[in-house]
C-alpha positions in Angstrom: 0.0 0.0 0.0 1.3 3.8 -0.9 2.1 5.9 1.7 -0.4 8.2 0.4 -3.3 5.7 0.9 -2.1 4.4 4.5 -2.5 7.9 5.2 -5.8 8.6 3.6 -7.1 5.2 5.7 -5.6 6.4 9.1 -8.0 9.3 8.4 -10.5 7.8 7.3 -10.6 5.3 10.2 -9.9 8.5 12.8 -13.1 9.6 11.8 -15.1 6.6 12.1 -13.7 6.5 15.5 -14.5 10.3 16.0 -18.0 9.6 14.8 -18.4 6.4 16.8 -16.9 8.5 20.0 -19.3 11.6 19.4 -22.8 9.0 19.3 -21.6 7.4 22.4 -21.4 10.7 24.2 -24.6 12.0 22.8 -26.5 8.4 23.9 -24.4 8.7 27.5 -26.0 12.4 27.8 -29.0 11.1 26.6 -29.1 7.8 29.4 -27.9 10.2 31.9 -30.5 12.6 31.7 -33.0 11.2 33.8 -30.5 10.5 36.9 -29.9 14.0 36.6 -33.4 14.2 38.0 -34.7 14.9 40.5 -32.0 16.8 42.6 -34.2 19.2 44.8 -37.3 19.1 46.4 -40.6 18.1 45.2 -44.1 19.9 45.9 -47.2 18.3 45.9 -49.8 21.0 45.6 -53.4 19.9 47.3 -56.0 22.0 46.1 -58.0 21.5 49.0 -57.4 21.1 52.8 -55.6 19.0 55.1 -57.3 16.0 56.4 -59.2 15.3 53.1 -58.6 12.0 50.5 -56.6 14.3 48.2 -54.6 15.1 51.1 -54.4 11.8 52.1 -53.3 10.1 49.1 -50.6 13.2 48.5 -48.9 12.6 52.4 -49.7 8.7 51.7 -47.5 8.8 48.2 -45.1 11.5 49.1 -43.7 9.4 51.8 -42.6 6.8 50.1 -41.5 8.5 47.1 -39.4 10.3 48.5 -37.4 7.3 49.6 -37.3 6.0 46.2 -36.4 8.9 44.4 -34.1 10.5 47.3 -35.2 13.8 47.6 -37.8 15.4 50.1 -41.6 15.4 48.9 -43.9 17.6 50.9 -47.6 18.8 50.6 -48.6 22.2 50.1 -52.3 22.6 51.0 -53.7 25.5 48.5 -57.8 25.5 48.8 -59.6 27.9 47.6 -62.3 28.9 44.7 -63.8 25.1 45.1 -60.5 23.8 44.0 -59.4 26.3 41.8 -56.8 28.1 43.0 -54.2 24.9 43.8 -55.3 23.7 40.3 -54.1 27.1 38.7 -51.1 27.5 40.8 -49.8 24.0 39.5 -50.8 24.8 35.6 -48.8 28.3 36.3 -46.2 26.3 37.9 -42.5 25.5 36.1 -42.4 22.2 33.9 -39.9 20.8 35.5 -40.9 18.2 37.7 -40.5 19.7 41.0 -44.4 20.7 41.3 -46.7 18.1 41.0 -50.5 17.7 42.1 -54.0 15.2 42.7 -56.2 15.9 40.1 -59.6 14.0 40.0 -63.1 14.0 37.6 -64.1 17.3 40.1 -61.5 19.4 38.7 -63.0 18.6 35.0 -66.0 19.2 36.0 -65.1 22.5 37.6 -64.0 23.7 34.5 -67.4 22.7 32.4 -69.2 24.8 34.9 -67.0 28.0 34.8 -64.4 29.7 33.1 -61.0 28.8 35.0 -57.5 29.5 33.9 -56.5 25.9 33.6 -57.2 23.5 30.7 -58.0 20.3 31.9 -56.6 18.2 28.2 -53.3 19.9 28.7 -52.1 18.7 32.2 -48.9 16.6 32.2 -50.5 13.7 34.0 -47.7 11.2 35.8 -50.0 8.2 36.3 -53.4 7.0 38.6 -52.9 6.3 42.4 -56.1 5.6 43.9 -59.4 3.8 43.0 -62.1 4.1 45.7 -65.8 4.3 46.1 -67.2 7.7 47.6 -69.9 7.6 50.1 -72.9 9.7 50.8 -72.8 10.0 54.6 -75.4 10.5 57.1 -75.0 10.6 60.9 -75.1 7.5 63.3 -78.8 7.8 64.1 -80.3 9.0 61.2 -83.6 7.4 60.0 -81.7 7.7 56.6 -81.0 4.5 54.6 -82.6 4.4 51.3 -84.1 7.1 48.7 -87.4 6.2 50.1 -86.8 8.0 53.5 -85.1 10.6 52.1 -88.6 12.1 49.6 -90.0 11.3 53.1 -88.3 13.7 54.9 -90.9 16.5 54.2 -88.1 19.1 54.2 -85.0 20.6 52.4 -82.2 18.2 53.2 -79.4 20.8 54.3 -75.8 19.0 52.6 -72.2 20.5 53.7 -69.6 20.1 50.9 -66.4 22.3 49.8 -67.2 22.4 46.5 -70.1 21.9 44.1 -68.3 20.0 41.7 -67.2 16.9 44.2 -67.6 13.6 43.2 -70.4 12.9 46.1 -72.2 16.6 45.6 -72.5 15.9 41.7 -74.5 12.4 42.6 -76.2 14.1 45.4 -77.7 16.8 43.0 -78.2 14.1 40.0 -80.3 11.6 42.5 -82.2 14.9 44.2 -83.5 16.3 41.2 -84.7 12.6 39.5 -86.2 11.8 42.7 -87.8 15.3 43.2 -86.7 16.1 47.2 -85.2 19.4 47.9 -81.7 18.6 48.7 -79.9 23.2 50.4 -76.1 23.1 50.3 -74.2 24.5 52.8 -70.8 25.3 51.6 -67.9 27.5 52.5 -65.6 24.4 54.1 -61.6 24.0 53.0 -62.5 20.2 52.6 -64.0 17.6 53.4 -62.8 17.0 57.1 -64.4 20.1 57.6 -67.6 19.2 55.9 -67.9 15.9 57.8 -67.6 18.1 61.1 -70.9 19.9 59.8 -72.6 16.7 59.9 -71.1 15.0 63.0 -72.3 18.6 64.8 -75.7 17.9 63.6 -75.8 21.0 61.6 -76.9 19.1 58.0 -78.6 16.0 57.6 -76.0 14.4 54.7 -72.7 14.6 53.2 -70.7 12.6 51.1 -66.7 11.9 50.9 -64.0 9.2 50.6 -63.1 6.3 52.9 -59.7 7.8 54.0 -61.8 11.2 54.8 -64.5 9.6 56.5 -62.6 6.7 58.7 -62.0 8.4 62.0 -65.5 9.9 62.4 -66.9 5.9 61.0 -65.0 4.1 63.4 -66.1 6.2 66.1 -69.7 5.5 65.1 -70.3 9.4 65.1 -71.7 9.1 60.7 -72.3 6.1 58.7 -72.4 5.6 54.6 -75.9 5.3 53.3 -74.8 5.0 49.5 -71.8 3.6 47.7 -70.7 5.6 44.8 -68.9 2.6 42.7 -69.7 -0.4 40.5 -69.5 -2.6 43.1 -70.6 -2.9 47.1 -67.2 -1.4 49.2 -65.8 -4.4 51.4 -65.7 -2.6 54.5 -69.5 -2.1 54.1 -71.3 -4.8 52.6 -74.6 -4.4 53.3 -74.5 -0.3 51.8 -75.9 -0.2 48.5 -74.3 1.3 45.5 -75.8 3.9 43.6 -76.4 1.6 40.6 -78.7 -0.7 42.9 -80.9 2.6 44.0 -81.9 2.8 40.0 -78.8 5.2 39.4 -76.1 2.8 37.6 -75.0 6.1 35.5 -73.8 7.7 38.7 -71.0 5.1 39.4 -68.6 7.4 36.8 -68.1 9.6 40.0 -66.2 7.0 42.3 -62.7 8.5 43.2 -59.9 8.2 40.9 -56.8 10.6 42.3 -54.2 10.7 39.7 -50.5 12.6 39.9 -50.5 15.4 37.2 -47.9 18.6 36.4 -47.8 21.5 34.7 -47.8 21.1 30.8 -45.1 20.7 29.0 -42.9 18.8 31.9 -39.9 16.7 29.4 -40.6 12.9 28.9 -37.7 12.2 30.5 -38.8 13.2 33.7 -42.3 12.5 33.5 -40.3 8.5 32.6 -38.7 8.9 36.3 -41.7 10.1 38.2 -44.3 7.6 36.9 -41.8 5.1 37.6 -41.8 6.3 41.0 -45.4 6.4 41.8 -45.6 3.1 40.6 -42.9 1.3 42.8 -44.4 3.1 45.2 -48.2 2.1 44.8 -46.3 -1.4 45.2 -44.3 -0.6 48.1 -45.0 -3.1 51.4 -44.7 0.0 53.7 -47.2 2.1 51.3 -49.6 -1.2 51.1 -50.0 -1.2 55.0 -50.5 2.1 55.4 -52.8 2.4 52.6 -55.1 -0.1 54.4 -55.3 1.6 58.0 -55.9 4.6 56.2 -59.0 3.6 53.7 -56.7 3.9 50.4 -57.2 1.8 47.7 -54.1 2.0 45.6 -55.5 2.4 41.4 -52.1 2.4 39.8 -52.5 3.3 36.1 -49.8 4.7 34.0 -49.2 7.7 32.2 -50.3 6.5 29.1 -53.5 5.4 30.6 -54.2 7.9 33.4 -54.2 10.4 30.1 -56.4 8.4 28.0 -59.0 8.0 31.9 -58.9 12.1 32.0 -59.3 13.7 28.5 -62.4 10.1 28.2 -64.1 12.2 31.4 -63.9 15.7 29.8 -66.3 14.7 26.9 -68.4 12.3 29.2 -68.9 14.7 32.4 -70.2 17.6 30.0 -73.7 16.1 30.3 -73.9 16.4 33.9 -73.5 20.2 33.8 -76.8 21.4 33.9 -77.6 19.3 37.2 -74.9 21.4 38.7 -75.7 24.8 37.5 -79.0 24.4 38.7 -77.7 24.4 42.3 -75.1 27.0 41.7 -77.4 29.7 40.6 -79.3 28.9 44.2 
């Protein structure tokens, strides 16, 4: 071989090698990116107060996410405007993955009824946590048990809730109007604690909320479920109908599914590393037994799914609007 062409294959194979060197850095940058993340704190923003099942779930999760992902998680309670104002803080928020929230069919449905400054399709959502009934709640030793006692009553049935678009609130409308009793909300609470302290006082006659809301006041005896809002009876009360059995199958849509969303616009990569978290987490043997003493049943679904769950229940909760702004305009 000429000297000429040794040195014109020297080169050409230093080049190959440059090449070949160049990809590998690019694919290491692109492999390392998501250990690059996190490397601060997280914020979970609850749109509502403390002692609710948002809050729950959010202290629940955050606990054990932080162990896997090695950073701190807390829980910044932000109620106000039914909801509203948490939801719009996290839509405002930065797209990086250090502010995440619980996002549930009531925040869709908040926006059907009015104008808000968040878009419901364009949430980042990380992946579904919990799957639960919701209860409608009356107190210990109420004559309360079916429909029947309720367009009995002979007078407006005074309900505390913290927002008008809750799960339990939309199916206590839906079932008040069809059945034609007068059902006067009571509203004003940061959450549902709060609005299950209405009912333990004896200042309304029903409410409705979540198992891991509910708990303490149920196993004190001080309320009891009257209605399960689910496809199926709950376990821990099997002899509560579900709304489907009182005539109202339609109405089992608003049983509680709390999914992890972020702003929009958060990069793939790290949405990868925090739906991978959630979901080692909702697996975790420490999460498992605290979900059980506290009324949590863990939903997981992932990103791809909890997406296709929440832009499905923007079309189907549209038709439940007017039930709604009937009561708001109260």
């Amino acid at each position: 071989m000429k000297r000429s062409e040794r040195s014109e294959s020297k080169i050409f194979v230093l080049l190959v090698f440059s090449v070949w060197v160049f990809a590998c850095l690019l694919c290491g940058r692109a492999l390392a990116a998501p250990v690059d993340f996190p490397r601060k704190e997280i914020t979970i923003i609850v749109n509502f107060g403390a002692g609710g099942a948002r809050d729950a779930i959010a202290r629940g999760v955050g606990n054990t996410m932080s162990k896997i992902l090695g950073v701190p998680v807390v829980v910044a309670n932000t109620p106000g405007a039914g909801g509203a104002l948490g939801l719009t803080k996290l839509y405002n928020s930065t797209p990086d993955g250090y502010t995440l929230g619980i996002g549930a069919a009531a925040d869709i449905i908040l926006r059907i009824t009015e104008k808000q400054d968040y878009d419901s399709r364009k949430f980042t959502y990380i992946g579904n946590a919990q799957h639960s009934p919701d209860f409608l709640l009356v107190k210990a030793d109420s004559p309360f048990r079916s429909l029947k006692d309720f367009k009995a009553f002979g007078k407006a049935i005074r309900y505390s809730t913290f927002s008008f678009t809750a799960h339990d609130t939309v199916v206590s409308m839906v079932m008040a109007d069809r059945e034609g009793f007068p059902l006067a909300f009571v509203g004003g609470y940061q959450g549902a604690a709060a609005a299950l302290l209405a009912l333990v006082r004896g200042e309304v006659e029903l409410s409705g909320a979540a198992l891991s809301a509910a708990n303490p006041f149920v196993k004190s005896a001080q309320i009891r479920p009257v209605f399960v809002i689910d496809q199926k009876r709950s376990p821990d009360f099997p002899d509560i109908p579900t709304v489907g059995e009182a005539g109202y199958p339609d109405l089992a849509i608003f049983a509680l599914d709390f999914w992890f969303m972020a702003p929009p616009g958060v990069p793939k990569d790290r949405v990868q590393v925090l739906e991978e978290a959630l979901m080692k987490t909702l697996k975790d043997p420490e999460f498992l037994k605290w979900a059980k003493g506290a009324g949590v049943d863990p939903g997981p679904l992932s990103a791809q799914e909890t997406t296709k769950l929440a832009l499905g229940l923007v079309d189907f909760l549209e038709k439940y609007k007017p039930y709604i702004e009937k009561y708001m305009k109260k």
